[in-house]
C-alpha positions in Angstrom: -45.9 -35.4 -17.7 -47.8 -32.9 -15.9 -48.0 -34.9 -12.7 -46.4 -32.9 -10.0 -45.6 -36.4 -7.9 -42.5 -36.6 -10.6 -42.0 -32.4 -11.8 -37.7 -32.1 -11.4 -37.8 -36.0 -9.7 -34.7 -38.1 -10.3 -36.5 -42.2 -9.8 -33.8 -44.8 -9.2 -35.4 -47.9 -10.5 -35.1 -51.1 -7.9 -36.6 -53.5 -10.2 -37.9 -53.6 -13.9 -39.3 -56.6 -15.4 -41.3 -55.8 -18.5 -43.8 -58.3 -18.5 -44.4 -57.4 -14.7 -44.0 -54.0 -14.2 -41.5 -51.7 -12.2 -40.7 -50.4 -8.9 -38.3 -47.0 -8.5 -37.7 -44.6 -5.9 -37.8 -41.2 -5.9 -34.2 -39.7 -4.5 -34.9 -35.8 -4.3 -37.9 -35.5 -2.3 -37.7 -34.8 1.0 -40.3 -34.8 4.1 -40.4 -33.1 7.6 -40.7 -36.3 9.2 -38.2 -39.1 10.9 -38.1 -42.4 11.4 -39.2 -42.2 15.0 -42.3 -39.9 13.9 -43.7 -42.7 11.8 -42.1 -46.0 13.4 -42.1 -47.5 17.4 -38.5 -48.0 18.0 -37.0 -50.1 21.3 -35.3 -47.2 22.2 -37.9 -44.6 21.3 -36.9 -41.2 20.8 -33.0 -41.9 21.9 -32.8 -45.1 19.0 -29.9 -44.0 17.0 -32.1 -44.8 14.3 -35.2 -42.2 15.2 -33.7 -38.9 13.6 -32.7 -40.8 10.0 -34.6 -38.0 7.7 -37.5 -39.8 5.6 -38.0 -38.9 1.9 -41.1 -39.6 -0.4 -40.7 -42.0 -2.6 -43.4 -41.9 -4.1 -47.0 -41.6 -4.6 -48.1 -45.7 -4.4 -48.5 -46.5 -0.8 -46.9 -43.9 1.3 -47.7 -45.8 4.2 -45.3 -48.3 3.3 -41.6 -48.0 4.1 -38.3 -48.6 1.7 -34.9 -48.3 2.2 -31.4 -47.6 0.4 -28.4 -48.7 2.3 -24.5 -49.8 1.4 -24.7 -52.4 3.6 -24.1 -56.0 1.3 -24.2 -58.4 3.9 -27.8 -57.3 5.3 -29.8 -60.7 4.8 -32.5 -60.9 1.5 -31.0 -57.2 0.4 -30.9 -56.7 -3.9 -27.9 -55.4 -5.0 -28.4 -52.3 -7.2 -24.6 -52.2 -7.6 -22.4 -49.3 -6.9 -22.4 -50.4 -3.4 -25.9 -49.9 -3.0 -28.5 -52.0 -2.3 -32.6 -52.0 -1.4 -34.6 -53.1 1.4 -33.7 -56.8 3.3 -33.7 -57.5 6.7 -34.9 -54.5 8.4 -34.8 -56.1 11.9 -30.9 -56.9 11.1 -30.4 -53.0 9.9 -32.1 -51.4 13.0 -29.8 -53.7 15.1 -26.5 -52.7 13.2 -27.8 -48.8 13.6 -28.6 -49.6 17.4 -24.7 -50.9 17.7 -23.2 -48.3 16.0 -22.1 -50.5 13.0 -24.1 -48.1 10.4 -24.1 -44.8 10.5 -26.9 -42.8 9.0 -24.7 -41.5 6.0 -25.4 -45.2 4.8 -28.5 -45.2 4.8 -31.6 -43.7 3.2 -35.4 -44.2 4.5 -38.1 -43.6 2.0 -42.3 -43.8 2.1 -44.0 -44.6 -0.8 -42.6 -45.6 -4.0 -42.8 -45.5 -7.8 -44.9 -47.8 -9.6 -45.9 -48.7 -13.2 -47.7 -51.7 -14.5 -46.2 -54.3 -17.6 -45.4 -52.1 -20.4 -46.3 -49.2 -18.9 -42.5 -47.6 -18.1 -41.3 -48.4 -21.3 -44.6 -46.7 -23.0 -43.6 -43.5 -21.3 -39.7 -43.5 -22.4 -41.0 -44.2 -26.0 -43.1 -41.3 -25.3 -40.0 -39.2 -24.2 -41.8 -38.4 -20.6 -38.9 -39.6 -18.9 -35.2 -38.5 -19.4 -33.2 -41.9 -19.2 -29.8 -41.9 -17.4 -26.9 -44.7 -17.0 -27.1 -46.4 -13.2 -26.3 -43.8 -10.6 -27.1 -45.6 -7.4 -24.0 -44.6 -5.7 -25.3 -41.1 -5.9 -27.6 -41.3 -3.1 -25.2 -41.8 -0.6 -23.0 -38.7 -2.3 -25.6 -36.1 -3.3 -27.7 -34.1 -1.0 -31.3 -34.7 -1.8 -32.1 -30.9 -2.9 -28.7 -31.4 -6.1 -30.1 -34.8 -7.7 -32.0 -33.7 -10.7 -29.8 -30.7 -11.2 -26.5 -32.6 -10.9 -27.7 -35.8 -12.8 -29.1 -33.0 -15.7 -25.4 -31.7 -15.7 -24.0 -34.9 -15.8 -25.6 -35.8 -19.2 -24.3 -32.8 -20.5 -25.0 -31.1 -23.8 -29.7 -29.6 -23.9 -29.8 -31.4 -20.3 -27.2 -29.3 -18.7 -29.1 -26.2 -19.8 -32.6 -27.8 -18.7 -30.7 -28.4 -15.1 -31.0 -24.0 -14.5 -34.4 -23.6 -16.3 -36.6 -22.1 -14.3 -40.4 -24.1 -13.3 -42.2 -21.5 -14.3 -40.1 -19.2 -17.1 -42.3 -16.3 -16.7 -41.1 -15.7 -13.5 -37.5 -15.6 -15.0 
């Protein structure tokens, strides 16, 4: 693809609807930055919830926060399956953080996300720019954020496993 925003990205897609377009997340990039750098919490610096690591998820409006949890009772969630499930009542989830009813293994933070317009995703597959996988959410409460795209390579098996140790740059092999 040549845009470094997705070079080695694994995107879990939240919602795809052809005729409208599609919104993903990007799982395996990380940032230096917590919720408490980028959010006011009640609690400030001592919230339980102001050390949760936040990742990019993408290039479209990284001022914009999104967030993976396993929590299926949190109010106006979408279930992803896999016990996962995106966004809902974020009031509700800083409150269960605060009491100590989610831990931050359950949750994942994210600024940005992935975008494409109607037709657009399913252009780029038919193109072969993207390397399709069966639903994974569960992964992202099971693999660090650094394994992703190698494990999920290794998972398919058979040319992907042996793209999951190539090298970026195979002159420097």
């Amino acid at each position: 693809m040549g845009d470094p925003n997705f070079e080695r990205t694994v995107v879990l897609l939240c919602r795809h609807e052809p005729e409208e377009g599609s919104f993903g997340l990007v799982l395996n990039r990380a940032s230096n930055l917590t919720l408490g750098d980028v959010l006011e919490l009640p609690l400030g610096a001592a919230a339980p919830a102001a050390p949760l690591p936040l990742h990019l998820g993408g290039p479209v409006q990284p001022n914009t926060l999104h967030y993976l949890h396993q929590r299926a009772d949190l109010p106006d969630a979408t279930d992803l399956g896999q016990n996962t499930h995106w966004g809902g009542n974020f009031e509700v989830l800083l409150g269960l953080l605060q009491a100590g009813e989610v831990g931050a293994d359950a949750v994942r933070l994210y600024a940005g996300y992935s975008g494409w317009g109607a037709g657009q995703l399913e252009a780029e597959i038919g193109q072969k720019t993207w390397i399709v996988h069966p639903p994974a959410a569960g992964k992202v409460f099971t693999l660090a954020t650094d394994a992703f795209w190698q494990a999920i390579l290794r998972e398919k098996g058979g040319r992907f496993k042996a793209l999951s140790n190539y090298p970026i740059d195979p002159r420097l092999n």
